[in-house]
C-alpha positions in Angstrom: 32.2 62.7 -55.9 32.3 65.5 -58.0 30.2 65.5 -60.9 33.1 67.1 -63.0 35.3 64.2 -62.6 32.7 62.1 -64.7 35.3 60.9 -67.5 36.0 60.7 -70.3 37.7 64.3 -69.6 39.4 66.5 -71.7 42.5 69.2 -70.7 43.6 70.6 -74.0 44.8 68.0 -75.9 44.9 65.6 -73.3 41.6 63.0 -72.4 41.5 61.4 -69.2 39.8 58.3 -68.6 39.7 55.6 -65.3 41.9 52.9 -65.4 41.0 49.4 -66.5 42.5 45.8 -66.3 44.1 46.6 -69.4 46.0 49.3 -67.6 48.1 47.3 -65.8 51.2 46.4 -67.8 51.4 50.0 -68.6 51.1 51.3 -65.0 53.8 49.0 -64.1 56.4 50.1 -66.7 55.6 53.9 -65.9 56.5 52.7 -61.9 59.4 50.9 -62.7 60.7 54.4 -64.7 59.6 57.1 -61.9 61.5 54.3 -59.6 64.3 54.3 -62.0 66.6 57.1 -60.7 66.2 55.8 -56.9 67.2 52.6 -57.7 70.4 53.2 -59.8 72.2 53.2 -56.6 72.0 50.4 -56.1 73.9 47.1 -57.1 70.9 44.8 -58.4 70.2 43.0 -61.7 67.4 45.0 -63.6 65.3 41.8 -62.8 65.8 42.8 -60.0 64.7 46.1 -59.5 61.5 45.4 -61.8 60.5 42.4 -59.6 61.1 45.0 -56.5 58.9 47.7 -58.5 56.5 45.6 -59.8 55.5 44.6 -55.5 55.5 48.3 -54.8 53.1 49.2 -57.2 50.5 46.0 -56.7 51.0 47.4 -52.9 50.2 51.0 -53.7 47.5 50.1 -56.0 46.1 48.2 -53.2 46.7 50.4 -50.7 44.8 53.3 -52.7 42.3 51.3 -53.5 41.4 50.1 -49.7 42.4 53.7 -47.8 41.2 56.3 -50.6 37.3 56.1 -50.5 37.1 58.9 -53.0 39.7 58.0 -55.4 39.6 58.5 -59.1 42.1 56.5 -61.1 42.6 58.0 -64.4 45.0 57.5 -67.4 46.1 60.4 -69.0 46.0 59.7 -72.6 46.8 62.4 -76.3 45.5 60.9 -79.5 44.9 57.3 -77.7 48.5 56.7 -76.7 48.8 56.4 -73.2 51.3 59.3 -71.2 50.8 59.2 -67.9 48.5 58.5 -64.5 46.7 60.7 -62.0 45.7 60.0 -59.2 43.1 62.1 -57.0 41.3 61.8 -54.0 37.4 63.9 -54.8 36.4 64.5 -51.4 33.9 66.9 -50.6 36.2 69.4 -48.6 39.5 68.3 -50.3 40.6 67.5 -53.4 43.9 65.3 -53.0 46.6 65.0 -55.6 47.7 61.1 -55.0 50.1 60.9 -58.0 50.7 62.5 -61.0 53.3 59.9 -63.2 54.1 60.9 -67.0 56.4 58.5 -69.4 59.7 60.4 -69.7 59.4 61.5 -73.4 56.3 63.8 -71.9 57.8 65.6 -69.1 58.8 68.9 -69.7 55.9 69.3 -72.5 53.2 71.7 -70.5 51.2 68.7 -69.1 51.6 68.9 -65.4 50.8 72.2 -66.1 47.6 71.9 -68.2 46.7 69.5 -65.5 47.3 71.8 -62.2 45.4 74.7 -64.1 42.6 72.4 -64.2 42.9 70.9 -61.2 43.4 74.2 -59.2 40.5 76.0 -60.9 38.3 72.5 -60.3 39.2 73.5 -56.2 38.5 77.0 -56.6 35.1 76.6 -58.2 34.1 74.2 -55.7 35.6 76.2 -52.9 38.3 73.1 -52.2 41.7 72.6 -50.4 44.2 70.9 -52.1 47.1 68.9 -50.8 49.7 66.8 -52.0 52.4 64.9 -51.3 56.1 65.3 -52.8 59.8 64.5 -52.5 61.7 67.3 -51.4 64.2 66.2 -54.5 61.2 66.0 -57.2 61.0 69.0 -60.0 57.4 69.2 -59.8 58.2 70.9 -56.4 58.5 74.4 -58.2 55.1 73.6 -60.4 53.0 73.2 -57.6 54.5 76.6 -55.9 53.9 78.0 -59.0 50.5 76.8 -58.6 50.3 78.7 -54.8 50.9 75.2 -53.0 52.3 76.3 -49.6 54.6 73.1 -47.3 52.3 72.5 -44.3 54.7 69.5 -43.1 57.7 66.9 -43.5 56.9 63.3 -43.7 60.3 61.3 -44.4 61.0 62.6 -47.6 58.3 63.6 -48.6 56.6 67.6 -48.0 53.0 68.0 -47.4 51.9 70.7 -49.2 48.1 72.5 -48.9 46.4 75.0 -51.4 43.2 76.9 -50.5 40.4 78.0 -52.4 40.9 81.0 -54.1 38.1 83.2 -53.1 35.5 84.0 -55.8 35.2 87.7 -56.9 32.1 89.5 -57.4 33.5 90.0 -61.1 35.1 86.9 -61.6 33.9 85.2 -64.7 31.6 82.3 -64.2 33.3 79.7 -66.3 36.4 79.6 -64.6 36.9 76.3 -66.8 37.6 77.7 -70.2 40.5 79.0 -68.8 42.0 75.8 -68.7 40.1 74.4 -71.6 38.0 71.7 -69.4 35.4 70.0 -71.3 33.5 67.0 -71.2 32.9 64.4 -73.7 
């Protein structure tokens, strides 16, 4: 794994850190709101739907934790208070995006941006694909184009989407990172 994604980590004003046991409730509630909109359709009792969110998310945490090898499980926190999740796979010829899952009174405030910048110039340093997965309905789709993420396939309803290196000029700056205000506690 890459020795940059040693946390405690800091994007701007945001500090990452791997999930612990305390975690947990939190990571639940933030599934049960990214499941929110999905599940309005339908005719159950918000019991209901948080007992049906609550399985999906001890299955995808298991599921991760089993199939990713390389996974890094990180909160994304601002002046302690928790905002948000990511998820990446740190593999030595790809660095996955798994999930990226902000409370709803963050989106919209630069984060997923601050994060991609850091995230894309962490691939480019290290000479690293990225992909992700993401509904073709999600927002974030025009971030990650933004970001020079090209669809590579369909999956359901979800796009597959790759991101190669960019190549390093002979006059590029060495610290790439300061760009996107990377440090390291």
């Amino acid at each position: 794994m890459s020795a940059e994604l040693q946390p405690p980590l800091t994007i701007g004003a945001l500090q990452l850190r791997l999930v612990d046991e305390a975690d947990y409730p939190f990571m639940r509630s933030l599934y049960r709101v990214v499941r929110s909109n999905e599940l309005s359709v339908t005719n159950w009792t918000q019991a209901a739907k948080d007992q049906f969110c609550d399985a999906q998310f001890a299955q995808q945490d298991q599921y991760y934790r089993a199939n990713y090898l390389h996974a890094r499980f990180f909160i994304i926190e601002h002046n302690a208070q928790r905002l948000g999740r990511l998820y990446l796979s740190d593999e030595p010829d790809l660095l996955a995006l798994m999930d990226i899952s902000l409370i709803e009174s963050q989106r919209g405030q630069g984060h997923g941006t601050a994060i991609m910048q850091w995230l894309t110039a962490l691939a480019d340093r290290t000479q690293r694909v990225m992909r992700l997965y993401v509904e073709t309905d999600n927002p974030a789709l025009r971030l990650y184009e933004r970001f020079g993420f090209q669809p590579n396939d369909r999956h359901g309803v979800y796009v597959k989407m790759l991101r190669s290196p960019a190549t390093a000029s002979p006059t590029a700056s060495p610290t790439a990172a300061s760009s996107a205000n990377l440090s390291r506690d």
